[in-house]
PyMOL Python script that loads the backbone (N, CA, C, O; Angstrom):
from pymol import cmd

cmd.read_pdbstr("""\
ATOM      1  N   UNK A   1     104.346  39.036  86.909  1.00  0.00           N
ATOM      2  CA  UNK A   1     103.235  39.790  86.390  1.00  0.00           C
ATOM      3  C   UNK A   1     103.745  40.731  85.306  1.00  0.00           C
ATOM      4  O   UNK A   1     104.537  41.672  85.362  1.00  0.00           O
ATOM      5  N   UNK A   2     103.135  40.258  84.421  1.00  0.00           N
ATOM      6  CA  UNK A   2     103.475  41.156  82.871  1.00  0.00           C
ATOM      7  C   UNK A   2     102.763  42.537  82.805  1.00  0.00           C
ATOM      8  O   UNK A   2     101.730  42.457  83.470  1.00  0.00           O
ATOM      9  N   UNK A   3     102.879  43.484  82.388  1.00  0.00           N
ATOM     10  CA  UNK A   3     102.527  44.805  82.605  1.00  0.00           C
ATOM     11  C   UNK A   3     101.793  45.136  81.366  1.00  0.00           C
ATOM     12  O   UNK A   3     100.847  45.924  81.370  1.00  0.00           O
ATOM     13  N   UNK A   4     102.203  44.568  80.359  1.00  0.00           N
ATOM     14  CA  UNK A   4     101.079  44.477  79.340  1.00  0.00           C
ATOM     15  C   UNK A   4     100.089  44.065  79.366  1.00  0.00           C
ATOM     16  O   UNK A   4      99.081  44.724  79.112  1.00  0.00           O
ATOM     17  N   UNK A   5     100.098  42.767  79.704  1.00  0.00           N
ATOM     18  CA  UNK A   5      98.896  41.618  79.898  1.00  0.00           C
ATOM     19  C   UNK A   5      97.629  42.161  81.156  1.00  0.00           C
ATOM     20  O   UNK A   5      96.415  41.978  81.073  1.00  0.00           O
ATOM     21  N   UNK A   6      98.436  42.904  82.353  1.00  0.00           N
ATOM     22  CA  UNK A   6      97.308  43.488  83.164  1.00  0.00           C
ATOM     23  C   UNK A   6      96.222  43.710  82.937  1.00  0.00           C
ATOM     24  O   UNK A   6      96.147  44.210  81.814  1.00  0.00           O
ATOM     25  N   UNK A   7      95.086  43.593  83.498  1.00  0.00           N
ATOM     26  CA  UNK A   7      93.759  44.451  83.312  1.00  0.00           C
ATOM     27  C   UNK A   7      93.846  45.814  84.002  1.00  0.00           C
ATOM     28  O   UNK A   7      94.564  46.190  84.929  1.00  0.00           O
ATOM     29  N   UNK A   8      93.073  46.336  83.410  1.00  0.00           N
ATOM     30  CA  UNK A   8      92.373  48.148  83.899  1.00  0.00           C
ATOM     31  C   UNK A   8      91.518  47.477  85.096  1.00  0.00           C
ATOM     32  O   UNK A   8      90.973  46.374  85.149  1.00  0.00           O
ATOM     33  N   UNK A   9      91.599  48.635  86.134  1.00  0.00           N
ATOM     34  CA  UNK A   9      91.034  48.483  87.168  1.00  0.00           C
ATOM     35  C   UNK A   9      89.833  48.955  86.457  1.00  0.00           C
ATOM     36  O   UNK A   9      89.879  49.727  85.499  1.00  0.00           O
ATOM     37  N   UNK A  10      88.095  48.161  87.274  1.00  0.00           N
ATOM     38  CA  UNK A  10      86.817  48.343  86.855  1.00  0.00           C
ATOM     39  C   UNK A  10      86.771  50.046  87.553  1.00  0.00           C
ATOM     40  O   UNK A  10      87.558  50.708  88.229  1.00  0.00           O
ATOM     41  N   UNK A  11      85.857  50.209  87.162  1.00  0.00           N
ATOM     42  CA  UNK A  11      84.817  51.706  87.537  1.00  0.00           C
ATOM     43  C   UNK A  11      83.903  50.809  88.110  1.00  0.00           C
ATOM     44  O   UNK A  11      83.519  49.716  87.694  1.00  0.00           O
ATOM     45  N   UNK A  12      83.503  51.660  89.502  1.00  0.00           N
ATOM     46  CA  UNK A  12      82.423  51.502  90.410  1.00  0.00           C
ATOM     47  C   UNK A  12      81.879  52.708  90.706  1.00  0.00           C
ATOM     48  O   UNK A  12      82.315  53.490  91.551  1.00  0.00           O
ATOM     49  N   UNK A  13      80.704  52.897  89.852  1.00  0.00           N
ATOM     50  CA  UNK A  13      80.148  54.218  90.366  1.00  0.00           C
ATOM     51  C   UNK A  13      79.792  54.522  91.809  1.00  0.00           C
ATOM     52  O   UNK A  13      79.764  55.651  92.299  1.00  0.00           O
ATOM     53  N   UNK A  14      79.469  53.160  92.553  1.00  0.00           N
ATOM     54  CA  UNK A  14      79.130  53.423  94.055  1.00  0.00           C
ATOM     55  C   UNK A  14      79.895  53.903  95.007  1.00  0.00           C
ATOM     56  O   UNK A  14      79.568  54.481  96.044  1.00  0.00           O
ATOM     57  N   UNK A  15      81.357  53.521  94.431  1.00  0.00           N
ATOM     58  CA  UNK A  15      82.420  54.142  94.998  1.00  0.00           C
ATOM     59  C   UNK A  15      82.919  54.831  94.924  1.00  0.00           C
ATOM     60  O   UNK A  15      83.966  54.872  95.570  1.00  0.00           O
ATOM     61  N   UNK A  16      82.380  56.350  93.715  1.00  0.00           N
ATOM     62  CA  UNK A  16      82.468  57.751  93.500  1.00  0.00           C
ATOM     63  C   UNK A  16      81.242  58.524  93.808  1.00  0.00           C
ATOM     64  O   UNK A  16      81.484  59.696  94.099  1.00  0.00           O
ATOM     65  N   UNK A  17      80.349  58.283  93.819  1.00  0.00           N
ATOM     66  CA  UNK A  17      78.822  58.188  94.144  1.00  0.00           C
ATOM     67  C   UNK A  17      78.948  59.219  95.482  1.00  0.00           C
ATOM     68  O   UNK A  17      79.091  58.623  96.550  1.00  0.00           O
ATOM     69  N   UNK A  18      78.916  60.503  95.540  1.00  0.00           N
ATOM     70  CA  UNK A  18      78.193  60.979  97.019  1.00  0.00           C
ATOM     71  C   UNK A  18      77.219  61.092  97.286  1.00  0.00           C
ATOM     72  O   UNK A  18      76.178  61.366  96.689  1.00  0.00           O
ATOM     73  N   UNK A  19      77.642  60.754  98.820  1.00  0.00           N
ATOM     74  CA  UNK A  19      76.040  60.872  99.600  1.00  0.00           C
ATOM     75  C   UNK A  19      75.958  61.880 100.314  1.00  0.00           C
ATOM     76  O   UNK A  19      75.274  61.567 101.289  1.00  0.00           O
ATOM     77  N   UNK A  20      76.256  62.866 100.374  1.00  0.00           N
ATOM     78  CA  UNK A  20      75.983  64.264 100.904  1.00  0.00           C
ATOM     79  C   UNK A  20      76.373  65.388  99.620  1.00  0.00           C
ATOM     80  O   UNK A  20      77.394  65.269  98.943  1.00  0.00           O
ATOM     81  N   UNK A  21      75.191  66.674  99.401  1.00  0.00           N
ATOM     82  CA  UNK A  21      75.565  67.352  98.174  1.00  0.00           C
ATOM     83  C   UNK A  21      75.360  68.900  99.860  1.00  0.00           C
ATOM     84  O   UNK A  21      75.017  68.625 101.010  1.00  0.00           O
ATOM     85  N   UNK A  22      75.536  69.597  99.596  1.00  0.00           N
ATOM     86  CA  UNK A  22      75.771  71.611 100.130  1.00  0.00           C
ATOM     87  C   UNK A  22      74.850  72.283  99.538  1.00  0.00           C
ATOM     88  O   UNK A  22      75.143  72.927  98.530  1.00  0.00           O
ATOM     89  N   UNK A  23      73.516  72.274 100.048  1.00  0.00           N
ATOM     90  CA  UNK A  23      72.109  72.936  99.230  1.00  0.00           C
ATOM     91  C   UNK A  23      72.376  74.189  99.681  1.00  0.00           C
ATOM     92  O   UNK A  23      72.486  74.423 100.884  1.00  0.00           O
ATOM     93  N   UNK A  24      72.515  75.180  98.675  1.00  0.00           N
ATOM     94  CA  UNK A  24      72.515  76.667  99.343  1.00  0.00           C
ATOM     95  C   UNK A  24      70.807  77.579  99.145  1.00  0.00           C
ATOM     96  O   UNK A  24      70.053  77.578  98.172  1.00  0.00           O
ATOM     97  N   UNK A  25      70.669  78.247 100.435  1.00  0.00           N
ATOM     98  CA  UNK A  25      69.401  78.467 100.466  1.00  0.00           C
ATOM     99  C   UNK A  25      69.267  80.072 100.101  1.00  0.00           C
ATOM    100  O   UNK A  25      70.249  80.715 100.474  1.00  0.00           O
ATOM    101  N   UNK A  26      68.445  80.687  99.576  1.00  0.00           N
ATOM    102  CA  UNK A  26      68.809  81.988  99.398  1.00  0.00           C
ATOM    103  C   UNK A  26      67.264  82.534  99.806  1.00  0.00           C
ATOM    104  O   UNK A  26      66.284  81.789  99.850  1.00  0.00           O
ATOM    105  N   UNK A  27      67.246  83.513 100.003  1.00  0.00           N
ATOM    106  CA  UNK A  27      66.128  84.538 100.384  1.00  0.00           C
ATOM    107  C   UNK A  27      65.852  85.575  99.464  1.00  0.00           C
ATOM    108  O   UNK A  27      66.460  86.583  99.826  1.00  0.00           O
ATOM    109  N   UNK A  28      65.115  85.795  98.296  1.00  0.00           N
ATOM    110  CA  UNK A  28      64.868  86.743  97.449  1.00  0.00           C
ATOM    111  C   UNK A  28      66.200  87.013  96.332  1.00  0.00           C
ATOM    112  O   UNK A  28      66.154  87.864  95.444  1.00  0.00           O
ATOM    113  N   UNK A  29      67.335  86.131  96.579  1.00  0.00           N
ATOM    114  CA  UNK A  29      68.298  86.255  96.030  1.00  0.00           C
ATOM    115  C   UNK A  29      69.696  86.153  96.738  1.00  0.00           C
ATOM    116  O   UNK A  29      70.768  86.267  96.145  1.00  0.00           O
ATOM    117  N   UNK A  30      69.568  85.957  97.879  1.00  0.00           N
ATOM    118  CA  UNK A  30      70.517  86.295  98.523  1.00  0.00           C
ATOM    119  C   UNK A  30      70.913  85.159  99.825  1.00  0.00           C
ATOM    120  O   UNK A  30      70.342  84.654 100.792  1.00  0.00           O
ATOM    121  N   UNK A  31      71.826  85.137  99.381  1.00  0.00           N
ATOM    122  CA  UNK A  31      72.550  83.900  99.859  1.00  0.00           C
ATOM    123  C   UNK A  31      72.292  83.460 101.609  1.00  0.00           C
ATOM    124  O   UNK A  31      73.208  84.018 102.213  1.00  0.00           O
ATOM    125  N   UNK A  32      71.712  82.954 102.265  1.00  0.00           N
ATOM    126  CA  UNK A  32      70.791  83.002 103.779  1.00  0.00           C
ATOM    127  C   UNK A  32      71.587  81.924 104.699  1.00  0.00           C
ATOM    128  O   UNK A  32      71.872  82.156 105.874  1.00  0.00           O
ATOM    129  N   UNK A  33      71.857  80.916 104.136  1.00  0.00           N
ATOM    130  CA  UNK A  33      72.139  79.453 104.649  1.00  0.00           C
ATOM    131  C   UNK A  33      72.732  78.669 103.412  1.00  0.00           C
ATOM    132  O   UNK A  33      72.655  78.836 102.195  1.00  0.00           O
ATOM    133  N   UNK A  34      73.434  77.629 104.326  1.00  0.00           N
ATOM    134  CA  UNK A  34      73.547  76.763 103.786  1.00  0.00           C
ATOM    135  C   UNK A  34      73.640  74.914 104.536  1.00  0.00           C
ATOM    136  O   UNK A  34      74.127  74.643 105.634  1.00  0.00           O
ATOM    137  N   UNK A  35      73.080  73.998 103.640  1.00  0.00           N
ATOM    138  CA  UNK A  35      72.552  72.827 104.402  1.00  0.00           C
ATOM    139  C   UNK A  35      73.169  71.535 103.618  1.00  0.00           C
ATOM    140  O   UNK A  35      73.050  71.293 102.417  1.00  0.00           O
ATOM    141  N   UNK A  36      73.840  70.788 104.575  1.00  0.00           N
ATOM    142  CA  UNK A  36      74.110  69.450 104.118  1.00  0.00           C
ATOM    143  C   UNK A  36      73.059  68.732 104.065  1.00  0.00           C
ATOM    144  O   UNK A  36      72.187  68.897 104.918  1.00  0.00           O
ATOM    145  N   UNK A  37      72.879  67.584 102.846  1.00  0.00           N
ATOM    146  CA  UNK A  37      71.592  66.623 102.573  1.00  0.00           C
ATOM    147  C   UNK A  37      71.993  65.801 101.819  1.00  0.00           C
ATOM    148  O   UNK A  37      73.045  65.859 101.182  1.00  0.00           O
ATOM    149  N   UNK A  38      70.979  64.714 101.807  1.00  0.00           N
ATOM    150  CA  UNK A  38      71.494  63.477 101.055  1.00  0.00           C
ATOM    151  C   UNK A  38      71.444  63.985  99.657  1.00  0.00           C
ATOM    152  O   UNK A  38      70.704  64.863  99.214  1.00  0.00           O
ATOM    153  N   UNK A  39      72.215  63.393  99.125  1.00  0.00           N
ATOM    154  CA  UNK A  39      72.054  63.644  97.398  1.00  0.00           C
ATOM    155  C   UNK A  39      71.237  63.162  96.449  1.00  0.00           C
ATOM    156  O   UNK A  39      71.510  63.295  95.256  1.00  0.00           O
ATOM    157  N   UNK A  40      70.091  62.519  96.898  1.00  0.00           N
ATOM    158  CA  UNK A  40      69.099  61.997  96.437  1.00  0.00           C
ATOM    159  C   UNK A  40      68.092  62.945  96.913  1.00  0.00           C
ATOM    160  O   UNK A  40      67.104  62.612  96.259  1.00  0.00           O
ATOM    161  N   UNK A  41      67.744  63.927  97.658  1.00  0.00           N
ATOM    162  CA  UNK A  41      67.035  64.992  98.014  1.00  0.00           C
ATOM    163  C   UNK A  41      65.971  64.825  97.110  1.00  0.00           C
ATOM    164  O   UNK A  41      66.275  64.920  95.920  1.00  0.00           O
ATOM    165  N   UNK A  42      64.791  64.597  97.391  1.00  0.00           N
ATOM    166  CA  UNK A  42      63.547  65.119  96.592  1.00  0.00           C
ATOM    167  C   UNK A  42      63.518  66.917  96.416  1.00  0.00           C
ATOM    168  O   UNK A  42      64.225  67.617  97.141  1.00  0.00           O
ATOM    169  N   UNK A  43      62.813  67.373  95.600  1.00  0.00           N
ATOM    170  CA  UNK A  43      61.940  68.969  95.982  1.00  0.00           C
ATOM    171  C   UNK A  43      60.884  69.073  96.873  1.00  0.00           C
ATOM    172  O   UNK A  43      60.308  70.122  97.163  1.00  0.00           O
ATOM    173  N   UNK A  44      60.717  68.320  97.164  1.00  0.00           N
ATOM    174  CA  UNK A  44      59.653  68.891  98.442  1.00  0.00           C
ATOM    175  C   UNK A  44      60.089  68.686  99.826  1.00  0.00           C
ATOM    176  O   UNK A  44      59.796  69.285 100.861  1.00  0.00           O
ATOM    177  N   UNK A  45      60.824  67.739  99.600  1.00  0.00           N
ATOM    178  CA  UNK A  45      62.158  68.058 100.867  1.00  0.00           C
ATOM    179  C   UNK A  45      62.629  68.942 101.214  1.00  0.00           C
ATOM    180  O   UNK A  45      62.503  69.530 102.289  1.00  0.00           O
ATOM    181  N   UNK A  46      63.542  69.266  99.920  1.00  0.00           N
ATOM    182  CA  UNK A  46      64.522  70.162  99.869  1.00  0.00           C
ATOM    183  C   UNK A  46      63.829  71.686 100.602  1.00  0.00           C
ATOM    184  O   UNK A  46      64.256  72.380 101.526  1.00  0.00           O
ATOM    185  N   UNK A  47      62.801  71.799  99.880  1.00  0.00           N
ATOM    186  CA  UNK A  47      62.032  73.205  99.942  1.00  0.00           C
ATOM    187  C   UNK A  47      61.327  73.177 101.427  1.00  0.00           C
ATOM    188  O   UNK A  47      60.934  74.224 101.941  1.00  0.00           O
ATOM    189  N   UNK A  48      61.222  72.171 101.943  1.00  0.00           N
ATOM    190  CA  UNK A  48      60.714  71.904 103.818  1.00  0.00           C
ATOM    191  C   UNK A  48      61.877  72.081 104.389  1.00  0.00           C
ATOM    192  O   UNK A  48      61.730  72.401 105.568  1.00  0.00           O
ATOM    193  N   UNK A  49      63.149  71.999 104.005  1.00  0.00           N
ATOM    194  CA  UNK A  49      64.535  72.064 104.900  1.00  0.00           C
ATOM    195  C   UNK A  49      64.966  73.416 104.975  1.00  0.00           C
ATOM    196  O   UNK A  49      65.260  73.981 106.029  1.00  0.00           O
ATOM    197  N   UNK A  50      65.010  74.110 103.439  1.00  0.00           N
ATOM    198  CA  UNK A  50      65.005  75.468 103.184  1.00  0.00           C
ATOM    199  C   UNK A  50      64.249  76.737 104.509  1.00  0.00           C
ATOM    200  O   UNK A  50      64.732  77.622 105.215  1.00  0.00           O
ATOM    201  N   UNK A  51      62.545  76.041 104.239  1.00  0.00           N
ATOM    202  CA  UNK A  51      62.275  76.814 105.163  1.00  0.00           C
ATOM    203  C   UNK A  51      62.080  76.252 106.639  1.00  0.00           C
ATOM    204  O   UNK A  51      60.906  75.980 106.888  1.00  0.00           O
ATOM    205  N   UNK A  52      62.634  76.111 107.271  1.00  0.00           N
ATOM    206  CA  UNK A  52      62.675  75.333 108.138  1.00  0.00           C
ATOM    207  C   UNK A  52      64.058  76.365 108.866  1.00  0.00           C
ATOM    208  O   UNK A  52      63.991  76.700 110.048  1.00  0.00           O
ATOM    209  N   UNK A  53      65.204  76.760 108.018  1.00  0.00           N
ATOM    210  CA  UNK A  53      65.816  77.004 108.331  1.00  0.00           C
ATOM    211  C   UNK A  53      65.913  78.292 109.356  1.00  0.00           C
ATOM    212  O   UNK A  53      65.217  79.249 109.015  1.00  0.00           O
ATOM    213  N   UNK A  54      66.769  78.465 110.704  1.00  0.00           N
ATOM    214  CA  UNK A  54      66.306  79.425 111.448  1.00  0.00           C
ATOM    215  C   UNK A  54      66.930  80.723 110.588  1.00  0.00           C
ATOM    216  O   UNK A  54      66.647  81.728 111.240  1.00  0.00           O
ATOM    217  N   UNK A  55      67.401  80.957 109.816  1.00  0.00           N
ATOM    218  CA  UNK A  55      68.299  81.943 108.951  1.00  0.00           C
ATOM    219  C   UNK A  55      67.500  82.383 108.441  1.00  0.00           C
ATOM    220  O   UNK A  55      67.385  83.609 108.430  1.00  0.00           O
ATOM    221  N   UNK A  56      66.469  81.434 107.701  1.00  0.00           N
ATOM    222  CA  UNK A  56      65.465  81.631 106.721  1.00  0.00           C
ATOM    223  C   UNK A  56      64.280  82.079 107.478  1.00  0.00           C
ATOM    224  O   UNK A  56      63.842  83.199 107.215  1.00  0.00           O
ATOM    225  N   UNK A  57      63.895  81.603 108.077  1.00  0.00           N
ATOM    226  CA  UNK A  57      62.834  82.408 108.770  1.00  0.00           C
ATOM    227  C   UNK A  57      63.407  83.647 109.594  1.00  0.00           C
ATOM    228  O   UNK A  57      62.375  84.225 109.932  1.00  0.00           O
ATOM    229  N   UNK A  58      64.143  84.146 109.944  1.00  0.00           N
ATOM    230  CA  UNK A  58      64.517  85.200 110.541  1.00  0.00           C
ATOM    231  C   UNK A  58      64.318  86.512 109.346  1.00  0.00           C
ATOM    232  O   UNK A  58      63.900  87.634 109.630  1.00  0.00           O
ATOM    233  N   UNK A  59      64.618  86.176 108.344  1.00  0.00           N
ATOM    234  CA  UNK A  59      64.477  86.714 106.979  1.00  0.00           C
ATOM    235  C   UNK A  59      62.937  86.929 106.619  1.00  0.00           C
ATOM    236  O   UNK A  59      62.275  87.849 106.139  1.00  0.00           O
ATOM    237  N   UNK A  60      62.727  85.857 107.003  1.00  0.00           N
ATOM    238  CA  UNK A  60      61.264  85.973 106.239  1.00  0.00           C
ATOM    239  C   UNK A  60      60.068  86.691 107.283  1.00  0.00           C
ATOM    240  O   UNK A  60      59.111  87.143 106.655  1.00  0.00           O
ATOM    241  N   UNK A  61      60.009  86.828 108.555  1.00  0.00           N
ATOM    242  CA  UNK A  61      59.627  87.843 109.631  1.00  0.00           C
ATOM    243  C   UNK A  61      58.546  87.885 109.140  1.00  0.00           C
ATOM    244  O   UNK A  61      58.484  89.033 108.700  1.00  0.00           O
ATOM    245  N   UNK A  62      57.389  87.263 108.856  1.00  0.00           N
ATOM    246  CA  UNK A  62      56.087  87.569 108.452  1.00  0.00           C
ATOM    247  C   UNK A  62      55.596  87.368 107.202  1.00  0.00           C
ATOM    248  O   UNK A  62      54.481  87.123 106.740  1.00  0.00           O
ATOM    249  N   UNK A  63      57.009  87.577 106.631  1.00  0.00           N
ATOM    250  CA  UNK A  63      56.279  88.023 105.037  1.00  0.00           C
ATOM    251  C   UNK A  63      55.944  86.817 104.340  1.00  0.00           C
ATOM    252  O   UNK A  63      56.309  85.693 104.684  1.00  0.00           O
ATOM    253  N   UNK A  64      55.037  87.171 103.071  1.00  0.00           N
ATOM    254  CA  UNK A  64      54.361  85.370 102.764  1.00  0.00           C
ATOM    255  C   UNK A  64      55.643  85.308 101.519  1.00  0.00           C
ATOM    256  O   UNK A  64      56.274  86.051 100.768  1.00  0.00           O
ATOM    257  N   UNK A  65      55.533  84.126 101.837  1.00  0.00           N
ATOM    258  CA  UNK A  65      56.159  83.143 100.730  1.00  0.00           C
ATOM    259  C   UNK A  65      55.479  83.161  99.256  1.00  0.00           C
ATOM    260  O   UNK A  65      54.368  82.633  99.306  1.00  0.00           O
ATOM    261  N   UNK A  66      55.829  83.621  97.947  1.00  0.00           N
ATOM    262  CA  UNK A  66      55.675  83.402  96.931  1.00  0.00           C
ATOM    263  C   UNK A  66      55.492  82.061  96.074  1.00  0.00           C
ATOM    264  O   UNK A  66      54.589  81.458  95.493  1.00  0.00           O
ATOM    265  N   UNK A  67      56.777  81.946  96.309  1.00  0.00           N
ATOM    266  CA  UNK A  67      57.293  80.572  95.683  1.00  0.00           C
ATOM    267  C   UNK A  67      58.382  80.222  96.095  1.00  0.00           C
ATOM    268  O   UNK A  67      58.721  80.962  97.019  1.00  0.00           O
ATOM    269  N   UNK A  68      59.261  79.305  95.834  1.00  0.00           N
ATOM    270  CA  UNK A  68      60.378  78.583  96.476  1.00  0.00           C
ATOM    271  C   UNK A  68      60.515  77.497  95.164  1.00  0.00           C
ATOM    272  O   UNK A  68      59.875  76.471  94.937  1.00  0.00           O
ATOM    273  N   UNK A  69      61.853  78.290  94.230  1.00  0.00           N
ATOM    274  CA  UNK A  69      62.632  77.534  93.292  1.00  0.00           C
ATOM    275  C   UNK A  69      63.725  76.595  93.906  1.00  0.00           C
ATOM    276  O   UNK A  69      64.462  76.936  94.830  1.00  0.00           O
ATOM    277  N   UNK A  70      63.745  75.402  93.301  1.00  0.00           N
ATOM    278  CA  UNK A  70      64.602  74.387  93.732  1.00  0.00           C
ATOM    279  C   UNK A  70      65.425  74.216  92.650  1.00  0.00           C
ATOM    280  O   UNK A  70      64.865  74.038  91.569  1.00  0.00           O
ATOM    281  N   UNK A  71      66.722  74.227  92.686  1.00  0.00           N
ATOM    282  CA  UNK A  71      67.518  73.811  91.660  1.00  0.00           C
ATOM    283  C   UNK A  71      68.134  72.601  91.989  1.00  0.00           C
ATOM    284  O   UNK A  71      69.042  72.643  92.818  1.00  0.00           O
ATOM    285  N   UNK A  72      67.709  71.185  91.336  1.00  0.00           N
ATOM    286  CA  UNK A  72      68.136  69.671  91.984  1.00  0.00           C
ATOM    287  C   UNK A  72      69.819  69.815  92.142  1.00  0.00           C
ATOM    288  O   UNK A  72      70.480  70.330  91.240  1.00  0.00           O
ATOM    289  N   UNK A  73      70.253  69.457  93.012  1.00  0.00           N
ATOM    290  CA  UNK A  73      71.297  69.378  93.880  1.00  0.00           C
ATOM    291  C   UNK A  73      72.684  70.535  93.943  1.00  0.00           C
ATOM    292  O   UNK A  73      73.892  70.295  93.952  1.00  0.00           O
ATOM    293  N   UNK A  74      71.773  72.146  93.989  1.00  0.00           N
ATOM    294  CA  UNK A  74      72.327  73.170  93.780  1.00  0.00           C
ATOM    295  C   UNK A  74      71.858  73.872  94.897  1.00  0.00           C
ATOM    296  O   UNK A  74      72.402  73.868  96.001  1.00  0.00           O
ATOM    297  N   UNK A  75      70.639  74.591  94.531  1.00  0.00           N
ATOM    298  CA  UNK A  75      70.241  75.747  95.270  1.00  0.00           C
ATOM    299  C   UNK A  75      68.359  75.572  95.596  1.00  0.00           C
ATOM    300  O   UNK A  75      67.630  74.893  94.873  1.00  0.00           O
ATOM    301  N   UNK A  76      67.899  76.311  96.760  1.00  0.00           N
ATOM    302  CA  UNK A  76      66.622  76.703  97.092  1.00  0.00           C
ATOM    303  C   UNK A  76      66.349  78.195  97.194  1.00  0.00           C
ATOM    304  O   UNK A  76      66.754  78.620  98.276  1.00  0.00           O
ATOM    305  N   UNK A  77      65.814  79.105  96.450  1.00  0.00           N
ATOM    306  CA  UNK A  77      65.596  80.253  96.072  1.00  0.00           C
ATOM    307  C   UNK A  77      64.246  80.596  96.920  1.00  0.00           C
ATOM    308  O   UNK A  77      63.346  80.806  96.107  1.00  0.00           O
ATOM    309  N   UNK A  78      63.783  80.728  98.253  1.00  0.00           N
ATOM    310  CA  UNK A  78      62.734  81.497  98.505  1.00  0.00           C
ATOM    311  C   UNK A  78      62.405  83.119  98.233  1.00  0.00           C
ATOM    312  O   UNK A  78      62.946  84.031  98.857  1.00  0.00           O
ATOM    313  N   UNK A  79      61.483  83.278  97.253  1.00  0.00           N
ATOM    314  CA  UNK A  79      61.119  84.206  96.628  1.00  0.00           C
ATOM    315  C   UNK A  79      59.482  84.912  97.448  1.00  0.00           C
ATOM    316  O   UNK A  79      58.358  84.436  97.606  1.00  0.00           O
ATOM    317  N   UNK A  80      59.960  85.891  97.710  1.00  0.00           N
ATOM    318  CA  UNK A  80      58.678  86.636  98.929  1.00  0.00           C
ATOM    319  C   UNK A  80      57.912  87.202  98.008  1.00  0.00           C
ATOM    320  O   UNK A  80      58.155  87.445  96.826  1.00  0.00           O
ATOM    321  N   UNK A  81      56.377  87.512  99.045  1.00  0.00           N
ATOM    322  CA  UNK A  81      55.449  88.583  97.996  1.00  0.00           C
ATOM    323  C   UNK A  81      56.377  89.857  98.079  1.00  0.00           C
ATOM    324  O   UNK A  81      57.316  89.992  98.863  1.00  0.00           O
ATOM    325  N   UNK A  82      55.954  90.761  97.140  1.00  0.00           N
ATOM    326  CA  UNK A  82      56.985  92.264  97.310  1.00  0.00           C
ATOM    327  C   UNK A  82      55.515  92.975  98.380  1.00  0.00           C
ATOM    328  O   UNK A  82      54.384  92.501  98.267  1.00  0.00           O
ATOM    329  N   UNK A  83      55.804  94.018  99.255  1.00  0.00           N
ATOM    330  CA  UNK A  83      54.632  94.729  99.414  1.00  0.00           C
ATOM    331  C   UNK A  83      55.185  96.517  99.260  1.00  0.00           C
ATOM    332  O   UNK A  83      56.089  97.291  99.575  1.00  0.00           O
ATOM    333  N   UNK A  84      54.011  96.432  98.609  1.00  0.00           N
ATOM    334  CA  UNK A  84      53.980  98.005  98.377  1.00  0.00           C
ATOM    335  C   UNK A  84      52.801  98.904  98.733  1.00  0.00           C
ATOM    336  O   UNK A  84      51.603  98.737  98.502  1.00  0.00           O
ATOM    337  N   UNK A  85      53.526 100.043  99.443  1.00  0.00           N
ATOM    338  CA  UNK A  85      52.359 101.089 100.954  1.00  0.00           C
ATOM    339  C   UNK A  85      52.403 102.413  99.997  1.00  0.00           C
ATOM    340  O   UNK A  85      51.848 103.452 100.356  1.00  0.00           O
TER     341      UNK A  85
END
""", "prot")
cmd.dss("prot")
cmd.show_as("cartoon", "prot")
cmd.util.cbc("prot")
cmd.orient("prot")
């Protein structure tokens, strides 16, 4: 076997390809949880797993939910109403 003549080994993306990504969940900013998931994760998944979480609801104790930013295969940002007495 000649060392010139060799071929390059192919690229297989399936075989660098993960299937688990580390969604970090945060609460108003602040870092709450964190959750293994497939890496194909939809957002409306993602954001049902988020709150779902017992971390996350311990946090959230009543208060309503605003919104809930998803960053695809980064982060879930639950963002509360503010209340002011």
């Amino acid at each position: 076997m000649d060392t010139f003549t060799t071929k390059w080994p192919v690229w297989e993306e399936a075989d660098v390809a993960e299937e688990t990504i580390t969604l970090v969940v945060q609460v108003d900013g602040r870092v709450r949880d964190k959750l293994t998931v497939p890496a194909g994760i939809g957002e409306d998944e993602a954001r049902q797993r988020a709150l779902e979480c017992a971390n996350v609801r311990r946090q959230l104790d009543g208060r309503r939910v605003a919104r809930a930013i998803y960053v695809p295969g980064r982060l879930v940002n639950v963002v509360t109403e503010s209340t002011t007495t």
